[in-house]
DRENNU-642918 format. One record per residue (C-alpha): residue number from 1; x, y, z. Coordinates in steps of 0.2 Angstrom, whole numbers, plus 5000, padded with zeros to 4 digits. Layout:
N
(atom NUM (X Y Z))
...
***
This chain:
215
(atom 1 (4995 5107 5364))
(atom 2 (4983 5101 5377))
(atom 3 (4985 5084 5377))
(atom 4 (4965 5081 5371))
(atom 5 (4970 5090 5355))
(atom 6 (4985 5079 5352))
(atom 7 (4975 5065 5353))
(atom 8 (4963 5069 5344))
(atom 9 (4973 5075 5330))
(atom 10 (4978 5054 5330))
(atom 11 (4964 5051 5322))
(atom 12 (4968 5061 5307))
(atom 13 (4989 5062 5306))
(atom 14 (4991 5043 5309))
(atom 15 (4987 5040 5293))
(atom 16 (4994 5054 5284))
(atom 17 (5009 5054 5275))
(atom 18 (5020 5065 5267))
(atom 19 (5035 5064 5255))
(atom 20 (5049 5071 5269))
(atom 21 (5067 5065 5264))
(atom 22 (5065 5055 5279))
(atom 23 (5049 5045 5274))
(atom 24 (5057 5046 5256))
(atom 25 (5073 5035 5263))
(atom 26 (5059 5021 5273))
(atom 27 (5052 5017 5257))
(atom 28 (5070 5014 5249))
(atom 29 (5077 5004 5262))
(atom 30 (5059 4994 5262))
(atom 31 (5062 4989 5242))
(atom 32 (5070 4972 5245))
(atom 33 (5067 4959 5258))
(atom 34 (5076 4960 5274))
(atom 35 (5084 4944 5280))
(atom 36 (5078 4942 5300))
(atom 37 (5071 4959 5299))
(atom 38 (5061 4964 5319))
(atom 39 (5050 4978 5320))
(atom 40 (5056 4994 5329))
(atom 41 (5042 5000 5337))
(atom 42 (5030 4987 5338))
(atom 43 (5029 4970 5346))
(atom 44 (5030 4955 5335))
(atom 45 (5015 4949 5338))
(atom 46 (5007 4968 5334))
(atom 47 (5019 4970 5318))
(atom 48 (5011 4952 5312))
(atom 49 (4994 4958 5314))
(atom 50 (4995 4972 5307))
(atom 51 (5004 4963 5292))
(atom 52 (4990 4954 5289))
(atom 53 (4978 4969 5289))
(atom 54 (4984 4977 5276))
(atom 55 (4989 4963 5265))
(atom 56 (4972 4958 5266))
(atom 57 (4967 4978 5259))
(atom 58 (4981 4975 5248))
(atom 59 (4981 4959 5242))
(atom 60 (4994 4951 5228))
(atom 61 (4983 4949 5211))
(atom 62 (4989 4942 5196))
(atom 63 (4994 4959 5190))
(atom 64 (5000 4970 5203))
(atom 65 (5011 4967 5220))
(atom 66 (5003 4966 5236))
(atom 67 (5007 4972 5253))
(atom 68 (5018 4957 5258))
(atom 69 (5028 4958 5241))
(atom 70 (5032 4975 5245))
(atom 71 (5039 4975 5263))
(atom 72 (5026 4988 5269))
(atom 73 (5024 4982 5285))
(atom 74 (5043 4986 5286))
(atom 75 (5039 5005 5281))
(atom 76 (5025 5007 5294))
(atom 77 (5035 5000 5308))
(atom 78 (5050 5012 5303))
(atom 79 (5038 5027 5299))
(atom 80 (5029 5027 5317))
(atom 81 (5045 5025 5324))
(atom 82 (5055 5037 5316))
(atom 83 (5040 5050 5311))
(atom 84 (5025 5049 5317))
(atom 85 (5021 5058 5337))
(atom 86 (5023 5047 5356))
(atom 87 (5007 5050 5354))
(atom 88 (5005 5043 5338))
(atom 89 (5013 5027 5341))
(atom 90 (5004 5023 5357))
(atom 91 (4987 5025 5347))
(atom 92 (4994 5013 5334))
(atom 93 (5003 5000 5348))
(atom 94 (4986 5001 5359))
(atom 95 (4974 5001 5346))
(atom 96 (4984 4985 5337))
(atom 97 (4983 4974 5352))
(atom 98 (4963 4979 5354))
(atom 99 (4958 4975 5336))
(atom 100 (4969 4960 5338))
(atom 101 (4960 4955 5353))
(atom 102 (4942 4958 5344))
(atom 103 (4945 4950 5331))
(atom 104 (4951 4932 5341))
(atom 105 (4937 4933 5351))
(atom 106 (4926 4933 5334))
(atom 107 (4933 4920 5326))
(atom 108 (4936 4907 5343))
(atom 109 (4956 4908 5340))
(atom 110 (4968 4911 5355))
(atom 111 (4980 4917 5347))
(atom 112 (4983 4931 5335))
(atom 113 (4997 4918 5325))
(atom 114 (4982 4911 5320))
(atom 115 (4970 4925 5312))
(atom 116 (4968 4920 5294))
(atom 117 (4964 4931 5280))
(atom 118 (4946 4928 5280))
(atom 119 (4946 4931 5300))
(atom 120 (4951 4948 5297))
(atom 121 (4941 4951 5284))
(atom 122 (4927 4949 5291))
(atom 123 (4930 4966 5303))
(atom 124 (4934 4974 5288))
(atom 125 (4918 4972 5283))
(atom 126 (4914 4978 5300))
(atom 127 (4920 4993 5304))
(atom 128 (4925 5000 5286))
(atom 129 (4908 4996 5275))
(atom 130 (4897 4999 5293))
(atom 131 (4882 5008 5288))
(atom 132 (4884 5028 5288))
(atom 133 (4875 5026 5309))
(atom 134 (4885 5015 5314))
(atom 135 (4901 5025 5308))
(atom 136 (4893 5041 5317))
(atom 137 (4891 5030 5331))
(atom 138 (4907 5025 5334))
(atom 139 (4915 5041 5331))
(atom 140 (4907 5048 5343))
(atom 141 (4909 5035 5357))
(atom 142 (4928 5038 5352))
(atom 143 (4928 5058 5352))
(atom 144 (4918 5058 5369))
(atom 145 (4933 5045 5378))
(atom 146 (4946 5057 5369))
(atom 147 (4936 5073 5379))
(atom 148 (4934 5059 5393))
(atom 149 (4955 5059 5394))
(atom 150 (4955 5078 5397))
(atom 151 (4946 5078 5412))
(atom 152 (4951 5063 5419))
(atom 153 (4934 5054 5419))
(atom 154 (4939 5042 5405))
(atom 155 (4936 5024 5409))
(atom 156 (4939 5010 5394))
(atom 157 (4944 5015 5378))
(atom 158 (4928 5011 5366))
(atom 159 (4934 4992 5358))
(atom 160 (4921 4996 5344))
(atom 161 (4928 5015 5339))
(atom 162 (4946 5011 5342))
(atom 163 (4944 4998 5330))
(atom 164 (4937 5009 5319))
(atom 165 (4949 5023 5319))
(atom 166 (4964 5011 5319))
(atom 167 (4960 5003 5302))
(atom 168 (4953 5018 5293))
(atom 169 (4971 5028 5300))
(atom 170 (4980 5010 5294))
(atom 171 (4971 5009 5276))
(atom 172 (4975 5026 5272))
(atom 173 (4995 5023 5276))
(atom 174 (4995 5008 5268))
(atom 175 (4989 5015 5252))
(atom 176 (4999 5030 5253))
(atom 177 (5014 5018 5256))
(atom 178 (5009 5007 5240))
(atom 179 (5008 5021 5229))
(atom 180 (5025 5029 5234))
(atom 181 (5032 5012 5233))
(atom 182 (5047 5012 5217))
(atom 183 (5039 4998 5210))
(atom 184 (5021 5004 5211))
(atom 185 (5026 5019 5203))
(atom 186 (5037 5013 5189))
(atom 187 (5026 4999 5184))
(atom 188 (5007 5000 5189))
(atom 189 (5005 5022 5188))
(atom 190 (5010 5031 5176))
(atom 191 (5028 5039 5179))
(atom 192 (5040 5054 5173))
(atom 193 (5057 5052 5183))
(atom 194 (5056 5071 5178))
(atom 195 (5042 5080 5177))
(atom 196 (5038 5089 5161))
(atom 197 (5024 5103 5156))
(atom 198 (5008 5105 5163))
(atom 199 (4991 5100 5153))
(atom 200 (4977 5107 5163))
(atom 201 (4959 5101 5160))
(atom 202 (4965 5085 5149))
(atom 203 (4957 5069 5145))
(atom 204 (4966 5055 5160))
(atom 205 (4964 5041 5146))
(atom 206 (4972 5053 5134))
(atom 207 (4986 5059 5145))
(atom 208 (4990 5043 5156))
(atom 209 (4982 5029 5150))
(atom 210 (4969 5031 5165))
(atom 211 (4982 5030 5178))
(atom 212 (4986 5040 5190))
(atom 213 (5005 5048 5193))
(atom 214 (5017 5041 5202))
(atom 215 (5026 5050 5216))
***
């Protein structure tokens, strides 16, 4: 696979995920907290960032588990390590470290021990609720480094559709983490330990409550 290809399959893969026996094993192993637990594949400082990300687009309610209740910065570390592509997991390490960078410069910190909540947040807002152009925009500046990396005429990676990419790839995981999450599927969707006969066409308040099924 030419190496333009690879890449830009990144930014439809990264986030994808699907039940393997391997994947299914992360997200046991991620059910209870780990005392002292280090990331595999990315830095500390990256693995906190990231942590933050999707706690803050999967926060604790009164109601539900968030993120950080369910260890699922433990299962994205140990899924890119142990499933996703090289060139997967250098997308995720670079692309970390640029969104962490954008996002200290926004809110005047020097650190990225001391983005907040609110600080990331605030590129949320940015670069996933952007106005349908400025989406296209970015996309396109990304594409055309990605064609710019075949060549060899790439300069900078685009911050702005790196950024982009990163946290539309990220949320999806994270969600697709959540829901596959034992507790998420035994308490919050609706679950069958084993499934029984199909109902096609069926009312979902009538056949779930309104939830969805659980992994």
């Amino acid at each position: 696979m030419q190496r333009r290809t690879a890449l830009k399959n990144i930014g439809l893969s990264f986030g994808a995920l699907t039940l393997t026996p391997t994947v299914a094993c992360l997200l046991q192993s991620c059910q209870t907290t780990e005392a002292g637990w280090a990331p595999t594949l990315l830095s500390q400082e990256n693995a906190d960032v990231m942590a933050k990300i999707i706690d803050v687009m999967l926060p604790t309610t009164a109601n539900v588990p968030g993120a950080s209740d369910l260890n699922l910065i433990q299962f994205i570390d140990g899924y890119l390590a142990n499933v996703s592509s090289p060139d997967e997991q250098e997308f995720a390490k670079m692309a970390t470290g640029v969104f962490a960078g954008v996002a200290q410069a926004a809110a005047g910190k020097e650190n990225a021990t001391e983005l907040t909540a609110e600080d990331i947040d605030v590129q949320l807002n940015k670069f996933l609720r952007a106005a349908p152009e400025d989406l296209a925009t970015r996309g396109e500046a990304f594409n055309t480094y990605l064609a710019g990396l075949e060549e060899g005429t790439a300069g900078a990676p685009p911050i702005e559709g790196v950024c982009q990419s990163y946290l539309f790839n990220l949320r999806s995981l994270a969600i697709r983490a959540f829901e596959g999450n034992a507790i998420i599927g035994k308490e919050h969707l609706a679950y069958a330990p084993v499934p029984g006969q199909q109902k096609g066409c069926v009312d979902l308040q009538e056949a779930t409550g309104g939830k969805k099924w659980g992994l």
